[in-house]
MIDO-640231 format. One line per 5 residues: number of its first residue (from 1); for each residue y, x, z of C-alpha. Coordinates in Angstrom, 3 decimals, m for minus. Layout:
NUM) Y,X,Z  ... $
END
This chain:
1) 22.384,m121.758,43.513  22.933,m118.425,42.326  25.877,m116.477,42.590  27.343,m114.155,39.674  27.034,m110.420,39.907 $
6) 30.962,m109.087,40.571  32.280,m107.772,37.230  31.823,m103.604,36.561  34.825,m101.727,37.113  37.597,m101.302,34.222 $
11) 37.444,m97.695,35.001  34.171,m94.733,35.134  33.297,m94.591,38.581  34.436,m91.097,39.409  38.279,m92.312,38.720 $
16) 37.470,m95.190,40.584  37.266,m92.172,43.879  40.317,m91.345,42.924  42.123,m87.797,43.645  42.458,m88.621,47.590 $
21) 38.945,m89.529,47.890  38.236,m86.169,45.863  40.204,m83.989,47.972  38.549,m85.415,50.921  35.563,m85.120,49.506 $
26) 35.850,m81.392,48.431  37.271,m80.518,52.240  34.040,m82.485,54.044  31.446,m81.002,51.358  33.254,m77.519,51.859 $
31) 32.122,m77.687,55.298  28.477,m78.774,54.287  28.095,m75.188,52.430  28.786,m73.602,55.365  26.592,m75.452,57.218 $
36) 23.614,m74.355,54.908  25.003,m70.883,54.481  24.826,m70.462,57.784  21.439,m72.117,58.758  19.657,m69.822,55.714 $
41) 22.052,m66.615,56.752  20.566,m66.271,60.464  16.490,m65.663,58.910  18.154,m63.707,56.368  19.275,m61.045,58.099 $
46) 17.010,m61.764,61.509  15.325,m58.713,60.527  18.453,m56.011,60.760  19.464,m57.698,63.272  16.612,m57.016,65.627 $
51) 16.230,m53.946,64.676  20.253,m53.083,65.088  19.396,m54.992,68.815  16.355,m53.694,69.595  14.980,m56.992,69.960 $
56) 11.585,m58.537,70.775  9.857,m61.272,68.696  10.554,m64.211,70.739  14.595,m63.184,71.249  14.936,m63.079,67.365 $
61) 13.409,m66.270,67.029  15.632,m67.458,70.229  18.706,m66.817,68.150  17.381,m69.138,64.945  16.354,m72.444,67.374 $
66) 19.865,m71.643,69.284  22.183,m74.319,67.132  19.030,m76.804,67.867  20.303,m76.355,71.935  23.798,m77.672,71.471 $
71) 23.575,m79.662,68.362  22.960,m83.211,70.409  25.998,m82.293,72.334  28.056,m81.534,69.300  27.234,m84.797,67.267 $
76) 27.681,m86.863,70.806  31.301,m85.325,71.529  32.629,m84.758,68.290  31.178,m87.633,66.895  32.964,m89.675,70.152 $
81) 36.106,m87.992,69.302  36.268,m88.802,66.201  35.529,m92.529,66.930  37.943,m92.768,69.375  40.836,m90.641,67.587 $
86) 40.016,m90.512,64.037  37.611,m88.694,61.955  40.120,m86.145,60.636  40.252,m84.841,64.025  37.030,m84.836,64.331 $
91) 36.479,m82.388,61.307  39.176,m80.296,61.858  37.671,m79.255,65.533  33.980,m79.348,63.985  34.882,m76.552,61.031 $
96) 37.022,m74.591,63.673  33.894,m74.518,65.990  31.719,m73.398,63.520  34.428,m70.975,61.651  34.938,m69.192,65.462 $
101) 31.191,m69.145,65.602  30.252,m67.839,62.700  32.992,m65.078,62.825  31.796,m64.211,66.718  28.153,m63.580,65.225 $
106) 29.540,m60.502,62.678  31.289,m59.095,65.763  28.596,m59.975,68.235  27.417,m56.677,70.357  24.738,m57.850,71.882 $
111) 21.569,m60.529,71.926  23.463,m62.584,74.435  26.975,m62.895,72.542  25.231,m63.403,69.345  22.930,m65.965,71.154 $
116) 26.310,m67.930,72.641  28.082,m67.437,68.932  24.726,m69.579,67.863  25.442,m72.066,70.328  28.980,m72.808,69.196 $
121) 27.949,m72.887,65.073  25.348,m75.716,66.549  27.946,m77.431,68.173  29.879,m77.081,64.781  27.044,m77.730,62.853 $
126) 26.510,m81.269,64.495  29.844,m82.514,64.808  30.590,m81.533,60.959  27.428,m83.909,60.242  28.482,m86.632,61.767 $
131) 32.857,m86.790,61.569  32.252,m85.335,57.187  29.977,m88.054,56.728  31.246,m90.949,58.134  34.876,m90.024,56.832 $
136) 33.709,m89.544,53.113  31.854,m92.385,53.235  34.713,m94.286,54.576  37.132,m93.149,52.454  35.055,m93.958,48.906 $
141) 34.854,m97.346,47.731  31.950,m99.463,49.431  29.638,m99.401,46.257  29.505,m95.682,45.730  28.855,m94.772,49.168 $
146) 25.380,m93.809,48.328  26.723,m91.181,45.816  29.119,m89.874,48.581  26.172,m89.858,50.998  24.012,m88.107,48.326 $
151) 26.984,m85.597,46.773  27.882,m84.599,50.487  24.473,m83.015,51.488  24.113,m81.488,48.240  26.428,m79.183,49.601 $
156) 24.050,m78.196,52.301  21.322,m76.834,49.671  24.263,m75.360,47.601  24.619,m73.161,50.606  21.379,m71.970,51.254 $
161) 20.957,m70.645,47.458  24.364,m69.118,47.886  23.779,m67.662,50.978  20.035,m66.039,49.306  22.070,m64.596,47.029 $
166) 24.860,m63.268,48.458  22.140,m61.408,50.855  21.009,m59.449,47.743  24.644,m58.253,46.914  26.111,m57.666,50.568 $
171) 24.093,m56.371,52.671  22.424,m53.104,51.094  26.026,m51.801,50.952  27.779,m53.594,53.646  25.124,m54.315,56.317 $
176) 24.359,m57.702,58.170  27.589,m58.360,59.853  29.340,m58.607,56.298  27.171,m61.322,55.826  29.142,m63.925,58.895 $
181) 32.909,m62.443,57.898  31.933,m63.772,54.265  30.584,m66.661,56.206  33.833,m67.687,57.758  35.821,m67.917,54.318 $
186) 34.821,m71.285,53.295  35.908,m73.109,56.745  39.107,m71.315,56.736  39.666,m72.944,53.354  37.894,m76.570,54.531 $
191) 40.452,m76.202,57.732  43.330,m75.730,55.536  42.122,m78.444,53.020  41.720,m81.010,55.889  45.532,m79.992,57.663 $
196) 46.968,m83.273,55.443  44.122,m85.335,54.379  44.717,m89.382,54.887  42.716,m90.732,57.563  39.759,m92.547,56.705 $
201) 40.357,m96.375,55.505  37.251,m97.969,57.236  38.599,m96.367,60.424  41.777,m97.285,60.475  41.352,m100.636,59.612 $
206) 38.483,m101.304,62.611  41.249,m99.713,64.845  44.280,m101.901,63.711  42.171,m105.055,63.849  41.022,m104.777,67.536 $
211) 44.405,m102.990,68.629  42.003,m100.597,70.957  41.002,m97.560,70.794  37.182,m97.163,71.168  35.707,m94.938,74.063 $
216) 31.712,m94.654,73.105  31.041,m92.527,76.440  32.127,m95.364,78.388  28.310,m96.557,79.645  27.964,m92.930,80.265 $
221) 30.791,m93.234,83.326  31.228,m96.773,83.832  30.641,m95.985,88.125  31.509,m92.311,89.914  27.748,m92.783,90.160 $
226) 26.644,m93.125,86.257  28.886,m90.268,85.474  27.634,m88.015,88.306  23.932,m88.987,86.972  24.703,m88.814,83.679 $
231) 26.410,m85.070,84.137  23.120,m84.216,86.239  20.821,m85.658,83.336  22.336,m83.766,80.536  22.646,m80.445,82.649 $
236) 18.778,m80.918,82.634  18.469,m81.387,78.719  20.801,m78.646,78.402  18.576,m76.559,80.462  14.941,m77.692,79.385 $
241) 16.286,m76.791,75.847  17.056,m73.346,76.593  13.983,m72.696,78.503  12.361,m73.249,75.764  13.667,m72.144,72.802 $
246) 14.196,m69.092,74.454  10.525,m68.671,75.787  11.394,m68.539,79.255  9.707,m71.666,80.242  6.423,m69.506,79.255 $
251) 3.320,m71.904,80.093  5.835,m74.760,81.461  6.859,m75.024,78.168  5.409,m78.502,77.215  6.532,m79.557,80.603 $
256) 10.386,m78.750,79.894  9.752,m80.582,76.392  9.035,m83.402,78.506  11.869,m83.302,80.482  14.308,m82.536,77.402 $
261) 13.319,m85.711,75.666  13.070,m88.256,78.933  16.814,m86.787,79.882  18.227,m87.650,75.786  16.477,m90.836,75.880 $
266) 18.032,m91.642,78.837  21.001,m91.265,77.705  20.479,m92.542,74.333  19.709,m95.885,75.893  23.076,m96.000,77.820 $
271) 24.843,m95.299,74.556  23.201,m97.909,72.794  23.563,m100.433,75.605  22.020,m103.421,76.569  21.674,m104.967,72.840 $
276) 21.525,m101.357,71.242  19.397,m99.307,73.107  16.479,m99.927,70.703  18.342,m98.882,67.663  19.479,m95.612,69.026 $
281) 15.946,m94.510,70.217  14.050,m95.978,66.840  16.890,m93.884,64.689  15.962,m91.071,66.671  12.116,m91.223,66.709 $
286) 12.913,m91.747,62.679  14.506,m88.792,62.441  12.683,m86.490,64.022  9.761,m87.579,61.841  11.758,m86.552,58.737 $
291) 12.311,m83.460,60.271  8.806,m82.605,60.993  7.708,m83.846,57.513  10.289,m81.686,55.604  10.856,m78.460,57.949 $
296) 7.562,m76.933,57.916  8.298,m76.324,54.349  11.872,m75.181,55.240  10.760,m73.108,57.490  7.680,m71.634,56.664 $
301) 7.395,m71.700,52.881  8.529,m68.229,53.157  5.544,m66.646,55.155  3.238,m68.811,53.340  4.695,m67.291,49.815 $
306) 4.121,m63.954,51.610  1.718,m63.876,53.509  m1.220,m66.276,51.515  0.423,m65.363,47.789  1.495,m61.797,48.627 $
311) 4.814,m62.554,46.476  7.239,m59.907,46.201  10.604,m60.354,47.999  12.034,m60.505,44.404  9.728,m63.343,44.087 $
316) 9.834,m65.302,47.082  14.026,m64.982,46.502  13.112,m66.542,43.133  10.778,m69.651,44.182  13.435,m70.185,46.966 $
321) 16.268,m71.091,44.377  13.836,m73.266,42.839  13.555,m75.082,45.748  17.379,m75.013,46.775  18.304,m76.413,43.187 $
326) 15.915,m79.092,43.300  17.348,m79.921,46.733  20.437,m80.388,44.801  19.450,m82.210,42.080  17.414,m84.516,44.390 $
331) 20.551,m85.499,46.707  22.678,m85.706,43.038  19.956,m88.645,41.787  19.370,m90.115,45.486  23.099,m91.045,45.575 $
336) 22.855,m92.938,42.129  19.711,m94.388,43.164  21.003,m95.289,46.586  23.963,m97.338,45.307  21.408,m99.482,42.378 $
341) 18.667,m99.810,44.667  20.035,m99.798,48.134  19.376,m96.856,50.689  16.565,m98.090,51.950  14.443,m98.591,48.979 $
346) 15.827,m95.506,46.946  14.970,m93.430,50.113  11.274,m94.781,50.677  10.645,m94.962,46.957  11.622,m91.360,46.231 $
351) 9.920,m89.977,49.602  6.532,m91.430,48.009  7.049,m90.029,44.699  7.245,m86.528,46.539  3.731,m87.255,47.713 $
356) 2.183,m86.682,44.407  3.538,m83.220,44.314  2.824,m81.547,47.734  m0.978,m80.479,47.096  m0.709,m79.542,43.816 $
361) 2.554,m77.231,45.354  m0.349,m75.445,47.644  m2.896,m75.242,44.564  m1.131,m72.982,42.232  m1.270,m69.366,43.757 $
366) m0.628,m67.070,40.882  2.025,m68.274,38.158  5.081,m68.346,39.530  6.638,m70.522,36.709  4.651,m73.515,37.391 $
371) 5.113,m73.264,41.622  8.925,m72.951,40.811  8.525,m76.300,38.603  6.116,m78.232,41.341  8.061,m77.224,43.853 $
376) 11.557,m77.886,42.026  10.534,m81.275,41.591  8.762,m81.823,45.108  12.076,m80.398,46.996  14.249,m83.044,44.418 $
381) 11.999,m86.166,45.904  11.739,m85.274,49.541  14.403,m83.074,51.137  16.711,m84.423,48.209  16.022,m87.573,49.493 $
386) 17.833,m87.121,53.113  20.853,m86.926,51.371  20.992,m90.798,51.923  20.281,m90.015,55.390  23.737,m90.428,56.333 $
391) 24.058,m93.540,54.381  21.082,m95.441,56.197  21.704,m94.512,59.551  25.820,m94.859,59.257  25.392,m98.745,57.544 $
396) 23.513,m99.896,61.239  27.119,m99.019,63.005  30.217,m100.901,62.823  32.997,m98.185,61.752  34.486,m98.315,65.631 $
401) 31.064,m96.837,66.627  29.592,m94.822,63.654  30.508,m91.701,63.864  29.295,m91.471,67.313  25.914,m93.231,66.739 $
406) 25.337,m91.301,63.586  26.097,m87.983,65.615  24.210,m88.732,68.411  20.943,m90.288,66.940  20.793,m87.727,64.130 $
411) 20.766,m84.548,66.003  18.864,m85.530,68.920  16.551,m86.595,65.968  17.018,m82.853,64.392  15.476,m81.486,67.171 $
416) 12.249,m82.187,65.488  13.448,m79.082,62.635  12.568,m77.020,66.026  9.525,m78.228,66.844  7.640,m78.821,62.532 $
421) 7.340,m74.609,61.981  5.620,m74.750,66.122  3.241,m77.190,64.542  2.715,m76.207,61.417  1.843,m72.883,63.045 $
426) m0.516,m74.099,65.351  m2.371,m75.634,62.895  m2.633,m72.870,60.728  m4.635,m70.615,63.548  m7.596,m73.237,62.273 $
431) m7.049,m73.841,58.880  m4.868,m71.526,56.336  m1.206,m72.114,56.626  m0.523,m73.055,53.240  m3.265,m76.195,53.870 $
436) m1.947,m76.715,57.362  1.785,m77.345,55.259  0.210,m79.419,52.671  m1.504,m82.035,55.351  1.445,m81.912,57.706 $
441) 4.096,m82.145,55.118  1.702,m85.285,53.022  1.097,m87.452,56.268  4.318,m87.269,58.011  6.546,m87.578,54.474 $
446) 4.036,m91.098,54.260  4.919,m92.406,57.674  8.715,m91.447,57.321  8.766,m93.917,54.023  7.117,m96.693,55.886 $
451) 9.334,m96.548,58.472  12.302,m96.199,56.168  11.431,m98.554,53.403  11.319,m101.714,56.306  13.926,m100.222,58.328 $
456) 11.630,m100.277,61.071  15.351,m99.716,63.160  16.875,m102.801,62.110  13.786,m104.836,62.548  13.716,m103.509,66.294 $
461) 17.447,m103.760,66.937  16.998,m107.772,65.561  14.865,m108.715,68.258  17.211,m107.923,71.257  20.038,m108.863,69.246 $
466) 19.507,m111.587,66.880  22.597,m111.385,65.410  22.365,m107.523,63.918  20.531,m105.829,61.622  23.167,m106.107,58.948 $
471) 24.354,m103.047,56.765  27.981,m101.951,57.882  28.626,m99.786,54.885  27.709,m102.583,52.333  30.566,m103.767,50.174 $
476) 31.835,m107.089,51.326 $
END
């Protein structure tokens, strides 16, 4: 027997937000600019900044994987606080870490307080992730959450194009530093926004119903034991990060890797516990996929335009807000076609479109037109796409859990964004690097919709627990 489809709203969707779920809106994706600014601003100006240092190549790079370091720690605290006391509270400390962070870089003195100011902005970063994108979702009604999702990291790519831009006009007359005061504006105004926003409904309502507070960390210190382990094992991560994003691990490198991701796992399977534990590390292992399929390009793109097509900076600058605006668009269209087709599908579906675009990308060389274009519309179906990111990975936790989960298992997960431009470099010493993107970025985009499009998560989760596997962010 089948059941009719609900009737369509009396009103347009956008009214049916509402002006609270607006504001909220505005005060989360606020913070998302930032977060791009930022990410974009620190290669930006990497090159005055050495020089004003005196720094060598690996310390310059240091300062651009710093935010990777700490990011797992921000989306696993903030993303527990703001389970436990509400996702407002959650935001508000994530934009004040990354507002204190950003404004410590401009007034940095040296490599070592500009590498800790990194630290905090990825502790910032993280936490804004996961408390901005549970809340919004939580506070819009369930059948537009895709659009939320989707609108949300728009903002992300909105940053980066501003931040390429505001480069052009600041620095040659105000020098780097100029570049993180300007930074800091938008979270003062996102921490003022978010002073009297409503708490999120989801939230509140998972809260009132089981009259307890949740505490996600604790399988983490359930014995004196655990918690001394637990403190020892993510001393270790903590440690085997920095070794080697700041090249002192030298040849023990891979070895330190190693240790980094046994140590997160670890944990990882103690916050997913005994039912969950597959979930968490299959949402990782996803996500760091994505990540190596779409930074290479993010990271790289630059050199290769450089380097291979000996573009002018004017030029590069150009194709670069061809790629940030089709970024845009993408996450725009992925939150309409999240919320017709379901996250799943929408994501997988557009990820394999993108796959028809990424050689031809690497073919054209000279006209600088039709590479804006192909890579306009290649940046739209593939990095666009992760703006339902947020929307998959939040609908496998129930709201009591989510923002913790999503924190957690996404920025572990982001660590990946470290490791693609390592790869894509490697391979490049055999093959040229704009071929050594094109492979990379084709083969890992393919596996990342496989794994999406049968929410290869779910599926594991199921067998432990036969009882999950549904989507907590669906409408009832």
């Amino acid at each position: 027997m089948s059941h009719p489809k609900p009737a369509a709203p009396a009103v347009p969707w956008y009214r049916e937000v509402g002006r609270s779920g607006w504001t909220s809106f505005l005060a989360a994706w606020l913070g998302y600019v930032l977060d791009g600014f930022d990410f974009v601003l620190i290669t930006l100006v990497l090159t005055e900044v050495r020089s004003a240092f005196g720094l060598t190549a690996v310390e310059a790079a240091s300062l651009v994987s710093a935010a990777f370091v700490t990011r797992w720690i921000g989306g696993m605290a903030i993303g527990g606080l703001g389970d436990r006391y509400g996702r407002r509270t959650a935001m508000t400390t994530s934009i004040l870490l990354f507002s204190l962070g950003t404004l410590a870089c401009g007034f940095a003195g040296n490599y070592a307080s500009l590498f800790a100011a990194r630290l905090v902005i990825g502790l910032g970063m993280a936490g804004e992730y996961s408390a901005s994108a549970a809340y919004v979702m939580e506070s819009w009604p369930a059948r537009l959450r895709g659009r939320a999702s989707g609108f949300l990291i728009a903002g992300y790519s909105v940053g980066t194009v501003l931040a390429a831009q505001v480069y052009t006009w600041v620095v040659p007359s105000l020098g780097w530093r100029w570049m993180f005061y300007l930074g800091a504006l938008p979270a003062a105004v996102a921490l003022w926004m978010r002073r009297a926003l409503p708490e999120a409904r989801d939230w509140e309502e998972a809260i009132a119903e089981t009259a307890v507070r949740p505490s996600p960390f604790r399988p983490l210190f359930a014995t004196a034991a655990r918690a001394w382990a637990n403190a020892a094992l993510s001393a270790a991560a903590l440690a085997s990060l920095l070794a080697v994003f700041t090249g002192t691990a030298g040849a023990a490198a891979p070895a330190a890797a190693v240790v980094a991701a046994a140590c997160l796992a670890a944990l990882g399977v103690q916050l997913g516990g005994r039912r969950g534990w597959a979930l968490f590390l299959a949402l990782i292992a996803v996500v760091f996929v994505g990540f190596l399929a779409t930074w290479p390009i993010q990271a790289l793109l630059p050199t290769y335009l450089k380097t291979e097509l000996h573009y002018t900076p004017d030029e590069v600058r150009d194709v670069l807000f061809y790629a940030g605006f089709g970024t845009v668009a993408g996450c725009v269209l992925a939150g309409f076609t999240g919320d017709r087709l379901g996250a799943p599908r929408a994501f997988a579906l557009s990820l394999t479109a993108s796959l028809a675009f990424v050689f031809p990308v690497f073919a054209v060389r000279h006209d600088l037109a039709v590479l804006g274009v192909l890579l306009f519309v290649l940046q739209a179906t593939s990095f666009g796409a992760s703006g339902l990111l947020p929307r998959w990975i939040g609908g496998h936790f129930p709201a009591e859990r989510r923002a913790a989960g999503l924190g957690f298992t996404y920025n572990v997960g982001a660590l990946g964004g470290a490791v693609a431009p390592v790869i894509g470099a490697r391979i490049a010493e055999r093959v040229s690097l704009g071929t050594a993107l094109a492979v990379l970025t084709f083969s890992l985009t393919l596996l990342m919709a496989a794994l999406v499009f049968f929410d290869v998560p779910a599926r594991l989760h199921r067998l432990i627990d036969e009882h999950a596997g549904r989507d907590h962010l669906a409408p009832p």
